[in-house]
C-alpha atoms as one frame of an Amber mdcrd trajectory, in Angstrom:
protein
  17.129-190.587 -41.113  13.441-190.532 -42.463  15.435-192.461 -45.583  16.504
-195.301 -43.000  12.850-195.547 -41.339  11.053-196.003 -45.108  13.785-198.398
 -46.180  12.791-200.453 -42.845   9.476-200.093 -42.955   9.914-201.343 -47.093
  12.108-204.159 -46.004  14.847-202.648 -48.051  17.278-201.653 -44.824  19.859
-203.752 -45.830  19.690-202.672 -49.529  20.182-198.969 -48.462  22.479-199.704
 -45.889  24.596-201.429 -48.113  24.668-198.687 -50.136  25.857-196.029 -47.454
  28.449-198.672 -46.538  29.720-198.161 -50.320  30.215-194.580 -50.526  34.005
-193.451 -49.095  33.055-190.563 -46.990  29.628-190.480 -45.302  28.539-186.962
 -44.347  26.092-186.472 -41.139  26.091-182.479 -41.868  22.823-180.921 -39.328
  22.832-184.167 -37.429  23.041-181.965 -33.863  19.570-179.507 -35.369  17.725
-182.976 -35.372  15.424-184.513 -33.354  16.318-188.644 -33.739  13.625-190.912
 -32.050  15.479-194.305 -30.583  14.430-195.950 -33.954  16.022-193.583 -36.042
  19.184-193.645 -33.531  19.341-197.329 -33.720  19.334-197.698 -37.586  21.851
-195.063 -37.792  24.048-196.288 -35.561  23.709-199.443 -37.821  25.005-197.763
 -40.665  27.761-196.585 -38.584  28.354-199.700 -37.370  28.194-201.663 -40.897
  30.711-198.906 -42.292  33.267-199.375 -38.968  33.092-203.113 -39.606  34.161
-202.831 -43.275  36.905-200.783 -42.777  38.252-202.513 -39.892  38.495-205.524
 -42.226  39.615-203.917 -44.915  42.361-202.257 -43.452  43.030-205.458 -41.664
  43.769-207.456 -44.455  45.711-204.652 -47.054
């Protein structure tokens, strides 16, 4: 998460999003022992959302 709020802050979130979106299998291991503010809830549900997207039109179009 902190990764995400940096990368924002840096103007790099759609370089590091990308990059999550790239990787197969996406791990949230721990997610329920942390405490997510709405910002870090939003940009992970963004990576979420990127990586749905991408395999919705992938599988779409196989």
């Amino acid at each position: 998460m902190n990764e995400l709020v940096d990368a924002a802050d840096e103007k790099m979130l759609t370089k590091t999003i990308a990059r999550y979106s790239r990787v197969e299998l996406l791990c949230l291991d721990e997610l329920g022992h942390m405490e997510l503010d709405r910002r870090g809830a939003e940009l992970l549900f963004q990576v979420i959302t990127e990586r749905d997207e991408r395999d919705f039109h992938r599988d779409r179009f196989k």
